[in-house]
N, C-alpha and C positions, 0 to 999 in steps of 0.2 A: 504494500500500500504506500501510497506515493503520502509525503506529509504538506499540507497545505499551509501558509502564515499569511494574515491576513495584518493590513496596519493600517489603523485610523487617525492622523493628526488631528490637533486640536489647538486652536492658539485664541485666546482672548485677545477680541479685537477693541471692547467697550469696557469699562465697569472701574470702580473703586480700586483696584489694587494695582498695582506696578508691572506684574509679570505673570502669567498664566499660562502655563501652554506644555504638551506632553501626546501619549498615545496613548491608543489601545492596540496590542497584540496578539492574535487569534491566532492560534498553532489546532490545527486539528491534526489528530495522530491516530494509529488503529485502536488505543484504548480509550478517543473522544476528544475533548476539544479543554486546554491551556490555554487562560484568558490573564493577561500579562498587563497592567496599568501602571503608566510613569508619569510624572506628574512635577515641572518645575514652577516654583511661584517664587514671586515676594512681593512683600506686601507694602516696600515704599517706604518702612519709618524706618527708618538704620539705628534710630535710637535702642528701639525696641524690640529687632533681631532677634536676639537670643532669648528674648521670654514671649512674645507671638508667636515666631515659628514653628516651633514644637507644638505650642496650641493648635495653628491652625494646620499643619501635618498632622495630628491626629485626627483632628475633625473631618477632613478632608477622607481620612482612610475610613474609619466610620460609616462617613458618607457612603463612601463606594459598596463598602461589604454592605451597607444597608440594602443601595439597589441591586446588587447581584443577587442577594439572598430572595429580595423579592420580585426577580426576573426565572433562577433558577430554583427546581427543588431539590436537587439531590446535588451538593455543590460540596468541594473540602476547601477551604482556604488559609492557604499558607503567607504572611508576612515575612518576608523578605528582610527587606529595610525600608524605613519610613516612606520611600522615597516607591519601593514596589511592593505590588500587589500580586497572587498570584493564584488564578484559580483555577479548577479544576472540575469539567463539567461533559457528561454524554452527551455526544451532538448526531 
């Protein structure tokens, strides 16, 4: 079986923050489909760097696992680094 990768850019062109922008990676393999999210931001205050960031890296992962969870049923999700995502889902 041949492996298929699929890639979805993504870059904030509007909004509040400074930087937004990353993929989505779709590997479908014979035992289903690796769904792979990267995700660079900032958020504009240099002051505040090191205590937002982390907040809104979590938030942000949350967010994702929230909608995967409620896109897919049968899902295992593995974190990486704050930075990826990594799931795992029959396609």
């Amino acid at each position: 079986m041949r492996i298929k990768i699929k890639l979805f850019f993504f870059e904030m062109i509007e909004g509040d923050i400074e930087k937004f922008n990353g993929y989505w990676k779709i590997i479908k393999n014979k035992s289903g489909c690796q769904i792979l999210f990267f995700a660079d931001y900032d958020l504009g205050i240099n002051m505040l760097n090191d205590i937002l960031d982390p907040i809104a890296g979590n938030l942000l992962l949350d967010t994702i696992k929230s909608i995967l969870i409620g896109l897919f049923e049968n899902i295992h999700i593995t974190v990486e680094e704050l930075k990826t995502l990594s799931v795992e889902e029959e396609c």
